[in-house]
C-alpha positions as CSV (number, residue, x, y, z in Angstrom):
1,X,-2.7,-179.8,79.3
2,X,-2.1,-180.8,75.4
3,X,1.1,-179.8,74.1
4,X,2.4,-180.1,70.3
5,X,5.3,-181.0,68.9
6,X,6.6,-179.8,65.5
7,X,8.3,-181.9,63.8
8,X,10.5,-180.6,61.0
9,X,14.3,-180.2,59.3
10,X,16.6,-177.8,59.2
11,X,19.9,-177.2,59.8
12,X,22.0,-177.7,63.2
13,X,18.4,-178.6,64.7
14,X,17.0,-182.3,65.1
15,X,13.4,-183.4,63.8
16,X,12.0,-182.9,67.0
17,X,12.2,-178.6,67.6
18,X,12.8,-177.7,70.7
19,X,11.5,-174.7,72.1
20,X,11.7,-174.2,75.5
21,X,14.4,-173.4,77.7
22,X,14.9,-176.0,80.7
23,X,16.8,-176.6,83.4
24,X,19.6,-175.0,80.9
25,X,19.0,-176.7,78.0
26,X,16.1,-177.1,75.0
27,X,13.2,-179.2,75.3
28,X,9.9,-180.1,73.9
29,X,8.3,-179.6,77.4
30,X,7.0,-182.8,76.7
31,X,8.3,-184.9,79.5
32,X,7.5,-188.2,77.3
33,X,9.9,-187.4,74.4
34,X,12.5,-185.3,76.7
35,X,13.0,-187.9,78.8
36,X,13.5,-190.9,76.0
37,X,17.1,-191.4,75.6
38,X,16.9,-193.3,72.6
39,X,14.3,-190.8,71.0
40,X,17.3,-188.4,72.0
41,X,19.6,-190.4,70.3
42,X,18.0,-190.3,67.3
43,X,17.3,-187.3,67.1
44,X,20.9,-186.1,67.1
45,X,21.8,-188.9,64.4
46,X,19.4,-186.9,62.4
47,X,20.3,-184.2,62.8
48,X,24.0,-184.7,62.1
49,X,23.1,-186.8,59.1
50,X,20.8,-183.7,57.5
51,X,23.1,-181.1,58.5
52,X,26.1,-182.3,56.6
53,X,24.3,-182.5,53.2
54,X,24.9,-178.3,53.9
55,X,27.6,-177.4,51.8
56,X,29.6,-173.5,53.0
57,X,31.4,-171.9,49.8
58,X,30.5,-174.8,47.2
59,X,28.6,-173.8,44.0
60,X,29.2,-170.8,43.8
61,X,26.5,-170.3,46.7
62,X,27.3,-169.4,50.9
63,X,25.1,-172.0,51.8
64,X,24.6,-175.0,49.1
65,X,22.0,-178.0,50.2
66,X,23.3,-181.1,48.4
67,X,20.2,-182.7,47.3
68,X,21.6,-186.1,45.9
């Protein structure tokens, strides 16, 4: 069976989305990348990195995406 996985930003969620709910937590379903701890890994650095360039209250905005 082919599976896909998206690959894309946004805040509080990694590069890698995660769709599927298992064994209590989100996966790809694609046991290849679930089960890669450094692929993990990096994927929360990422995802903390890309996250904090959100900004709450700043600019005069609710939500402010510091782009430099």
């Amino acid at each position: 069976m082919r599976k896909t996985l998206k690959i894309s930003l946004d805040f509080l969620a990694g590069p890698l989305w995660k769709g599927e709910l298992i064994d209590g937590g989100t996966r790809t379903g694609i046991p290849a990348i679930d089960n890669d701890a450094a692929l993990q890994t990096l994927d929360g650095q990422i995802c903390e990195l890309y996250s904090s360039y959100y900004e709450f209250d700043s600019h005069d905005q609710a939500c402010w995406f510091n782009e430099e």
